[in-house]
N, C-alpha and C positions, 0 to 999 in steps of 0.2 A: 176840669178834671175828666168829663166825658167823652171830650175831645182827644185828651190824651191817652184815654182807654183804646178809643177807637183807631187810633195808631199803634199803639203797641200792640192788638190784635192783628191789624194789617203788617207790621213789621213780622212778629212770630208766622203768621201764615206767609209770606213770600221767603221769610228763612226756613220754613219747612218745605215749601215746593222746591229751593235752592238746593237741598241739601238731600232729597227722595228723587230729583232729577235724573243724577248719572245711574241710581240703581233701576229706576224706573225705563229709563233709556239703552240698555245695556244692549247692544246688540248681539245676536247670534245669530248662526242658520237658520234656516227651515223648511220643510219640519225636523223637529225633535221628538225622535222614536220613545216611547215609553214604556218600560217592562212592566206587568204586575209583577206582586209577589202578595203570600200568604200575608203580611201582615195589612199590604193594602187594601187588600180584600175585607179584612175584616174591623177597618174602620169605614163605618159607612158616612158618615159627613164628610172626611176626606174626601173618600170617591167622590161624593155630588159634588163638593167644591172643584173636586179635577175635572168632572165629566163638563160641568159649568165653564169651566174656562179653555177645554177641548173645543168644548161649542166653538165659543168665544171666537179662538182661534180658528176655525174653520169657516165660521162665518167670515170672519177679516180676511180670508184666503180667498172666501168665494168674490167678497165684494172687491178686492184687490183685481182680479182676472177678470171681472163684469168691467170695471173702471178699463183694463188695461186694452177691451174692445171695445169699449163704445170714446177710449181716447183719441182725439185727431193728432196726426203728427203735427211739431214745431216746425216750421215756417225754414225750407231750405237755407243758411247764411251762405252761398254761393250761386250765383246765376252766370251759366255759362255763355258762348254766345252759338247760338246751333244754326244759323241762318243760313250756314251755308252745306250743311248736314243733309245728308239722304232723310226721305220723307221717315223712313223705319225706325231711324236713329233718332232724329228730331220727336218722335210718340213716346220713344221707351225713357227717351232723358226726361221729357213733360212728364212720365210715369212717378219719376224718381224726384219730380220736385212740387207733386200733388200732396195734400194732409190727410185727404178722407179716403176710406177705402172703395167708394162706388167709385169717386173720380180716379182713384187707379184702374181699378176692373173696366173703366170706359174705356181708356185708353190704353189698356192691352187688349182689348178686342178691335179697337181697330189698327192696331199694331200689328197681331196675330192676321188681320186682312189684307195688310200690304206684302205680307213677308214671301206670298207666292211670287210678284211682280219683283221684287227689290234685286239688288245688288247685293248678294246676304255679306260681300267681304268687301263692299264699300267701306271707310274708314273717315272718324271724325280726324282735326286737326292734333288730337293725341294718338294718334294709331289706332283709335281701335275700332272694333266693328262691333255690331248688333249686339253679336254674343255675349262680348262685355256689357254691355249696358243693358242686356237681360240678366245677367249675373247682377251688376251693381242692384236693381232693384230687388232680387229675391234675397240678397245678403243679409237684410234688415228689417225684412214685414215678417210678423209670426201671424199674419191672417192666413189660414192654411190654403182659403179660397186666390188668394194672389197670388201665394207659392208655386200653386198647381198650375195658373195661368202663364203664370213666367218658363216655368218646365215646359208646359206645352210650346211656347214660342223660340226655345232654346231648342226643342227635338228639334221642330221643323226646319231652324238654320241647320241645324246637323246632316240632315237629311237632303239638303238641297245642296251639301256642297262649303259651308262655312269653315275657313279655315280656322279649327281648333285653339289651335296653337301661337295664332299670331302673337308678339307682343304688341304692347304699346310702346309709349316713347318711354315709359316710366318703368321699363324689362319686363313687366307682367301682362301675363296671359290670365286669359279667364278664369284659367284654373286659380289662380292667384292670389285671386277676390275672394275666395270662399276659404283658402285656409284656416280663418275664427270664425267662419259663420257658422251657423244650428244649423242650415240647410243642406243636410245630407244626402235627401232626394237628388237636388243638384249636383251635387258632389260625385257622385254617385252615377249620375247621367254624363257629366262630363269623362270621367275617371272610364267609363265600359266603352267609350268613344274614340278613347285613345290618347284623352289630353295629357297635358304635361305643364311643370312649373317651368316659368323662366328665372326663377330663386335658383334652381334646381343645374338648371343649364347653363347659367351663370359659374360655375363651378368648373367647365371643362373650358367657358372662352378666353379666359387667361391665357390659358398652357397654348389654347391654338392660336393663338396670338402671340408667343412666344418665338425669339431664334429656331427654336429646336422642334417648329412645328406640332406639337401632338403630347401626351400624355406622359410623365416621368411613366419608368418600369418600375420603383416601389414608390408607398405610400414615403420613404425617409424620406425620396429625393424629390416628391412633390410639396410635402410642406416645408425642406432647403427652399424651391426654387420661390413658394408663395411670399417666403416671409422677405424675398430682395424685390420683395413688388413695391411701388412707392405707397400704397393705399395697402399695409397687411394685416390680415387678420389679427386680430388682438388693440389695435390701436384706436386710439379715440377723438372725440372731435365735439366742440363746446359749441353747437346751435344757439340762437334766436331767434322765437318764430317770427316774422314777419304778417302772416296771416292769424287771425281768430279761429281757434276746433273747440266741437264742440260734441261732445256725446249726441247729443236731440236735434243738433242742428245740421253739423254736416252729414255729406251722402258720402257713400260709399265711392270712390272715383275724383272726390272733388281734389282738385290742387293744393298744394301746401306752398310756401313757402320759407324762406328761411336763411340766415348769414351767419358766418364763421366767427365768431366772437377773441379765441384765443388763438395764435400762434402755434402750427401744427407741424413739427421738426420729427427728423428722422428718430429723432431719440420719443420721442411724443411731444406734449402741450406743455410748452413752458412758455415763460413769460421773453426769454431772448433766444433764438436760434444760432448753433454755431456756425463758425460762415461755410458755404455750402451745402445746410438741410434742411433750410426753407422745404418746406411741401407743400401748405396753402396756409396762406396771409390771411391777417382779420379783415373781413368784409367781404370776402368771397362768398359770394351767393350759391344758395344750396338749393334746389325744387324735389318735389315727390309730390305724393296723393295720398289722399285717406286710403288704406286697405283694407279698413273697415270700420265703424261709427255704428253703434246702439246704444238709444237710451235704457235706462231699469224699467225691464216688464212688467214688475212688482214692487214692492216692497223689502221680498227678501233677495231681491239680487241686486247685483251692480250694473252699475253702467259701463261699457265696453269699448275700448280706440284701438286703432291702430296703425299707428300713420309710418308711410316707408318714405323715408328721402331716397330719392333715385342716381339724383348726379350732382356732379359741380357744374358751374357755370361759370366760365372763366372772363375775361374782361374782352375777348376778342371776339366771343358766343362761343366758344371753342366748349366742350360737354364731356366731362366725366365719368363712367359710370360709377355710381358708390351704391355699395351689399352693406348697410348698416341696420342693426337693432337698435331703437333707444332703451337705452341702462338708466336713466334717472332722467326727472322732471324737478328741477330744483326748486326746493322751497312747496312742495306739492301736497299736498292729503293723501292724495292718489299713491297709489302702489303700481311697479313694473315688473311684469313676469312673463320672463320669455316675447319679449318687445310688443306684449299689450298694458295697456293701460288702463289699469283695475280702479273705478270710485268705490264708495262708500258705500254701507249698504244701510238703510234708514233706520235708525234708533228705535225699535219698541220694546214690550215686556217680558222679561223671559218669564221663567215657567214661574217660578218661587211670585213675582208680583202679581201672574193673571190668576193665582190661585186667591192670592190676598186681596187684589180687588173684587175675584167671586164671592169671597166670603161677606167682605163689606157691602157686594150687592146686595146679599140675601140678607145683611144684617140691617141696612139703609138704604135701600135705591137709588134715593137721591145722591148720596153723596159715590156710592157707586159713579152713578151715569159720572158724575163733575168730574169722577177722575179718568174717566173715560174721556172724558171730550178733552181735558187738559190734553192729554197723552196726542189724541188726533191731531189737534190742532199744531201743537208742538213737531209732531214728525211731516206734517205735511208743509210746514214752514220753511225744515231746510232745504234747501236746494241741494240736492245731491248728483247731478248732472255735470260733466267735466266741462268748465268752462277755462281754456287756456287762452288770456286773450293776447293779442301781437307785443312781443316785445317779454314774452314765458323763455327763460332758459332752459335747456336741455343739451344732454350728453348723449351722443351716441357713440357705437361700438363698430367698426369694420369687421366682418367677419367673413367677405369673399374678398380676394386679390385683385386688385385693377392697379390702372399704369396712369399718369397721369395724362392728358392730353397735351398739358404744356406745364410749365410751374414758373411761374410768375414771381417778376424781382418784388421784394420790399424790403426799405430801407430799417426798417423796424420802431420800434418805440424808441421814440428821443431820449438820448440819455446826458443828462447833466454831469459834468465832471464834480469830481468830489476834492475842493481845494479845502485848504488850513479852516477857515473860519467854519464850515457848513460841518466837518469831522469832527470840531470840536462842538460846535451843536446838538450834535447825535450824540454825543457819546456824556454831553452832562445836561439832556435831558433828562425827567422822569421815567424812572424805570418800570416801577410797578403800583397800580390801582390798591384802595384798600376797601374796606366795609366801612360805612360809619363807627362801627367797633374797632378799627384797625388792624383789623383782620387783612394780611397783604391776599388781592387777587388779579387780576388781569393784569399782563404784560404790557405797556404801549411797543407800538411797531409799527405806526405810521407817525410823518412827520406833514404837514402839509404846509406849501410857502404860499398865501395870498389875504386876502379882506375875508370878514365875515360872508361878506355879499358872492363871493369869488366861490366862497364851500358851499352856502347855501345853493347857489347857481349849479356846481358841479353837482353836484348829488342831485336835485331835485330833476336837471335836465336827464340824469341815469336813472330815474324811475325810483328813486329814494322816500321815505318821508322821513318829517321829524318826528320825533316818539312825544308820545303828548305825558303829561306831569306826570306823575304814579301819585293817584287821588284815589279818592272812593269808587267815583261814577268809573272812571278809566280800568281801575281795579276789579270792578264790577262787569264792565264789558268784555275784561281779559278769562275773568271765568266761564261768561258767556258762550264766547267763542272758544275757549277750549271743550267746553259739555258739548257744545253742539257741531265740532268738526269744523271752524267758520273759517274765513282770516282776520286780521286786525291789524292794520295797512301801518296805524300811528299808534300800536301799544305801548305801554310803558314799556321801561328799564328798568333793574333793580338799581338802584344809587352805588352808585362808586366814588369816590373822591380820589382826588392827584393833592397832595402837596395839602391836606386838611380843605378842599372843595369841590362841590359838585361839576359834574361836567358843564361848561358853556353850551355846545350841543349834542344832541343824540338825533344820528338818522338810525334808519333801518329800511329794509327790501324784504318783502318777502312777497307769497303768493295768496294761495285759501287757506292756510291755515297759522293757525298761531303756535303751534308746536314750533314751526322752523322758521328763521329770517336768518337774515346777514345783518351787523348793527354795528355800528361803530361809536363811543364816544370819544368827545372832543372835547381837549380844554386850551385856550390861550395862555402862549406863552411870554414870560414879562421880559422876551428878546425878539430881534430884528434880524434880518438876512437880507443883505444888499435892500436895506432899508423898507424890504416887505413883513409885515406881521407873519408871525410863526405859530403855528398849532399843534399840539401832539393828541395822537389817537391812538384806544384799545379799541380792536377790531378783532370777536370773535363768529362764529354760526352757530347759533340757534339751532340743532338739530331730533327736539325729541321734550317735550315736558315732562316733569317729575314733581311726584305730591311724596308728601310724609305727616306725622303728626295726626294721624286719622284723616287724609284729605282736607286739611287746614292750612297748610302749608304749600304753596304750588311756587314753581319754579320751572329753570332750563339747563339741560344739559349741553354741553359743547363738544362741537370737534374734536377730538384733543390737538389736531395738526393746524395750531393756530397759523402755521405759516401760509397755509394753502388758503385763509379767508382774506392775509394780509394781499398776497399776492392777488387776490379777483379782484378786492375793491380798487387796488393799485390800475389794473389793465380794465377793471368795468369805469372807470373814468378816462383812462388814456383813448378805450374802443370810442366811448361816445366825442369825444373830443374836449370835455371841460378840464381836462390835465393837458398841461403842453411835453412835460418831461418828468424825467424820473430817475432814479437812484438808489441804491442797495448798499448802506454801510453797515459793515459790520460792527458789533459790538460784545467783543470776546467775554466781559463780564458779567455777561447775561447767562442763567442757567440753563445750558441746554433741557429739562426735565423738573417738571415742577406742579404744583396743582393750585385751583385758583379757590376762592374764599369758600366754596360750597365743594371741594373734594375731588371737581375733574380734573384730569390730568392734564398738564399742556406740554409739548411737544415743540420744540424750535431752535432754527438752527441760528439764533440770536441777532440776525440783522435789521437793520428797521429800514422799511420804502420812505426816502423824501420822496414828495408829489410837487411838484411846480403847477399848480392851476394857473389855467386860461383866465383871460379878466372876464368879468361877468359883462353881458350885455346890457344895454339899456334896458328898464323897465316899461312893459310897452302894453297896451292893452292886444296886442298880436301875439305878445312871448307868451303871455301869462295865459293863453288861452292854447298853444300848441302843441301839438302831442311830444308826447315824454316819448326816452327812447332811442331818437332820434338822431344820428351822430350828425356833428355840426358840420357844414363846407369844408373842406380843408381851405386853409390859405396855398392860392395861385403861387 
C-alpha cells in the first residue's frame, strides 16, 4: 500500500507539471512595459510580489546578455576551399569560421595589415572581393569590439580604391549582405560611399536585355513586358535543399544548394505541363548563398536566415538568373516574412506566473527555487535554432523577370493508360474513412498498385515514416512535442477505418514540428490488377493543431484542398523514383464539398491518383543504411 501511495503521488505530481507547463511556458516579448495605477499602489504585497519578480526578470535579462558574451560561436557547418585566395581574403574567411572573439580580433588585425599591400579588388572563386567578406563577418557578431574592427578594414578597402559595387556570381554586392543585418554602422559606411544593391539592379537588366533595348515609357508597359518573361514575377517554384542551414551554424556567404522537385509550366506548378510550357523539369539544380544566418542573442529573440537562391543550373552548365523570396518552408515551426526566416522564441513565464512564483518564494523558498529550476531547465532543453537539414522542402516566389538561358526537353511523369479493368477499380473502391463511431470522414484518393514491401520501400526511400500505434507512451510524446515546439517524425494518427478496419499502414513526413505533416493511410484491398496487390489511400496535411474541452482534447486541422496533398505524395514518389507511373481518374460520384469527422472542410475535384510503384530492392545491409531522399538512377 505504500508503495502505491508513493506512485500515485508521483503520478499527481507529473500531471500537475503536465498540465502548469503550457501556462508556465507561454511565451511573449520582452520587455513588457508596466503602468501603475492608484490602486496598485495601494496594495502593498502586490507591489513586493511585482517588484520581486521585476527583479526576477531583470536579473534573467542580465544573465541572458552575460551568457550571450562570454558564448563561443557553433562550429562553421561549411568549409570552403581558400588555397588559392589572396592572402587578405584567405584572413577575413578564417575570421568568419573562428568561435572566440579574441581569435577573430587576431585575425582582423593582421588582415587590417595586409590590406595596404593587397589587391583590394582581387576576387575569390565566387566573385567577390575583401569587401564582401568583411561585410560577411560584421553581418553576425554583436561584439561591438569586432564590429568596429570590420568597419575599420572595410573604410580602408574604400579608400584604396575597392570596387563598391562588384557583384558576385550569386548578383550580390556587398551591399547585399547587410540588408537583415543590426549593423548599420556598416550600412551606413557602405551606403555614404556610394554603394548600391544588385537586388536592385537586377530590375533594369531584363529590359536591357530585351529586343527593345532600354526601359518601357510607362510603368503599364513594363509589367506587360515583365510578365512574357519565362521566369515572371508572381510564379513559383518547389525546392529541396540539398545542403544543411542552420541558424548557429552557417556564415553569412556560405553556398546553398538545392533541386526542382515539381514541374514548373507556363501556367505554373502542376503535376503535367501542356505540350509546349515546360519551363524547368524536376531535378534541375538550383544554387544561391546564405544572405544571412544568426543565432538567438537571448532568450527573448529569435533566431534569423535568410537564404537567396541565385540561378538555375542547367544540364549543359548553362546558368540562370533567379530573383526569388522563399514564401514557405514546408512542414516548419519557423515562420517566413518578407523572405526571412523567423524561429522560435524560448518559452518562459509571463507576468501572472513570475508573480505567482514570487509569492511562493516568499511563502516557501524551497519550493520557489524547484520551480525555478524546473522552468530553466525545461527552456534551455529546447533547441530553438533553425536546423533545416538536406532534403527540407521549400517554395519560393519569382519576383524579378529573367529569360531562361535554355529550357530543357522532358518527357514528363510516366503515365499509365486508364483501360476497362483499372476504371472499374477506381470507381468501386472505398470512397470514404469513418470514425470508430461511424462518423464518415477522410476521402481515399490514392490508389497504389505493388507488395507491401514495394510501399514501404517508396515511402521510406521519400523520407516518410511509419506513424507508430496511438498508445499511451506515443500519446504522451505527442503532447510533448506539441508544448514544446518539437517534431515527432513517427506520431500517431487518429484511427480511421475503411470497410469496419483499421488502416494496414500509416506513413507521414514531416519536419520540427508536430502541428504540420503530410500522412497518408493505407488499407489493402481484397482485388488484384494485372495480378499485382492493390491499396487505397486517405492522404490529408496536417497543417496547424487544435485543443478543445479545456486543453484535453488535442487534435489537427487540414488543408481543406485535399487535392493538393493527393497530388505531392503522388510526384513526391514519382521525383524520388519509387513510383514508375501514374494516373488520374475521375470519379463524378464523389462530392465536390464536404467536411471530415472533426468539422474541416474538404475541397476536391473528385479524382483519385493510381500509383504504379517501382519494385522494391533487395534488402541489403547498404540500403538500410543510405541516405533517404535520394532519387534513384533512372534506367539506361
Amino acid at each position: 500500500m505504500l508503495e502505491v501511495g508513493i506512485y500515485r503521488r508521483l503520478l499527481f505530481l507529473l500531471c500537475a507539471i503536465a498540465l502548469t507547463a503550457p501556462a508556465m511556458m507561454s511565451a511573449r516579448p520582452y520587455p513588457q512595459s508596466q503602468s501603475s495605477s492608484p490602486s496598485s499602489k495601494a496594495k502593498q504585497p502586490a507591489k513586493a510580489e511585482s517588484d520581486q519578480a521585476e527583479s526576477a526578470e531583470d536579473q534573467d535579462a542580465q544573465e541572458a546578455q552575460k551568457e550571450a558574451e562570454e558564448e563561443e560561436m557553433a562550429p562553421a557547418a561549411v568549409e570552403m576551399d581558400i588555397s588559392k585566395d589572396s592572402p587578405l581574403i584567405q584572413e577575413l574567411y578564417r575570421a568568419t569560421r573562428e568561435t572566440k572573439d579574441k581569435a577573430i580580433l587576431a585575425r582582423l588585425e593582421t588582415a587590417k595589415s595586409l590590406v595596404a599591400t593587397a589587391d583590394v579588388n582581387a576576387t575569390d572563386p565566387q566573385g567577390r572581393t575583401a569587401l564582401h567578406w568583411a561585410v560577411f563577418g560584421s553581418s553576425y557578431n554583436t561584439n561591438w569590439k569586432i564590429t568596429v574592427a570590420y568597419e575599420a578594414i572595410a573604410n580602408e578597402l574604400i579608400n584604396r580604391g575597392v570596387d563598391i559595387n562588384k557583384e558576385d556570381i550569386y548578383n550580390d554586392t556587398a551591399l547585399d549582405y547587410l540588408l537583415y543585418s543590426p549593423n548599420f554602422e556598416m550600412q551606413t559606411l557602405l551606403i555614404e560611399n556610394g554603394a548600391s544593391s544588385g537586388f536592385l539592379a537586377a530590375f533594369y537588366k531584363f529590359f536591357n536585355q530585351s529586343p527593345s533595348s532600354g526601359m518601357p515609357p510607362t510603368h503599364a508597359d513594363a509589367v506587360a513586358m515583365s510578365r512574357q518573361a519565362d521566369l515572371a514575377p508572381g510564379a513559383t517554384m518547389s525546392i529541396r535543399l540539398e545542403s544543411a542551414e542552420y541558424t548557429d551554424r552557417s556564415r553569412t556567404g556560405d553556398p546553398i544548394r538545392g533541386v526542382v522537385t515539381y514541374p514548373v509550366c507556363k501556367n505554373g506548378e502542376q503535376v503535367v505541363c501542356n505540350p509546349g510550357e515546360l519551363l524547368v523539369p524536376p531535378g534541375t539544380e538550383v544554387e544561391g548563398t546564405v544572405l544571412y544566418a544568426h543565432k538567438a542573442p537571448d532568450k527573448y529573440s529569435q533566431p534569423r536566415m535568410v537564404l537567396d537562391f541565385s540561378y538555375i543550373v542547367h544540364k549543359d552548365g548553362k546558368k540562370t538568373p533567379l530573383y526569388a523570396r522563399v514564401i514557405d518552408v514546408d512542414n516548419a515551426r519557423e515562420t517566413v516574412r518578407n523572405n526571412e526566416i523567423l524561429g522560435i522564441v524560448q518559452p518562459h513565464a509571463n507576468k501572472k506566473v513570475s508573480l505567482a512564483v514570487a509569492a511562493l518564494s516568499a511563502a516557501n523558498p524551497i519550493a520557489g527555487y524547484t520551480i525555478k529550476g524546473i522552468q530553466t531547465v525545461y527552456g534551455l532543453s529546447i533547441r530553438r535554432e533553425v536546423y533545416f537539414p538536406d532534403g527540407t522542402d521549400l517554395q519560393i516566389q519569382i519576383i524579378r523577370p529573367s529569360m531562361l538561358a535554355e529550357k530543357e526537353s522532358w518527357s514528363g511523369w510516366q503515365q499509365m493508360p486508364v483501360d476497362a479493368p483499372l476504371h472499374e477499380l477506381v470507381v468501386k473502391a472505398p470512397l470514404r474513412t469513418t470514425t470508430p463511431k461511424n462518423v464518415p470522414s477522410d476521402m481515399t484518393n490514392l490508389l497504389f498498385i505493388g507488395t507491401e514491401q514495394d510501399l514501404q520501400s517508396a515511402f521510406g526511400e521519400a523520407g516518410w515514416y511509419e506513424a507508430d500505434n496511438k498508445q499511451a507512451i506515443s500519446a504522451l510524446k505527442a503532447v510533448q512535442a506539441t508544448i514544446r515546439q518539437s517534431g515527432y517524425q513517427s506520431g500517431p494518427v487518429s484511427t480511421l477505418w475503411l470497410e469496419g478496419r483499421p488502416p494496414d499502414l500509416v506513413f507521414q513526413k514531416s519536419l520540427d514540428t508536430f502541428a504540420k505533416r503530410h500522412h497518408v493511410r493505407i488499407w489493402k484491398l481484397d482485388a488484384e490488377y494485372n495480378g499485382q496487390q492493390v491499396w487505397v489511400g486517405a492522404a490529408t496535411h496536417d497543417i496547424a493543431t487544435t485543443n478543445g474541452a479545456g486543453y484535453t482534447k488535442w487534435g489537427h486541422r487540414i488543408d481543406p484542398h485535399i487535392d493538393r496533398e493527393r497530388d505531392w505524395v503522388e510526384t513526391d514518389l514519382l521525383f524520388i523514383g519509387t513510383a514508375k507511373s501514374y494516373a488520374d481518374v475521375d470519379r463524378p460520384e464523389v462530392p465536390k464539398k464536404t467536411e471530415n469527422a472533426t468539422g474541416d472542410e474538404m475541397l476536391t475535384d473528385g479524382k483519385m491518383s493510381v500509383v504504379v510503384l517501382a519494385t522494391a530492392p533487395p534488402v541489403t545491409q547498404e540500403a538500410a543504411t543510405a541516405p533517404a531522399l535520394k532519387a534513384r538512377p533512372a534506367k539506361q
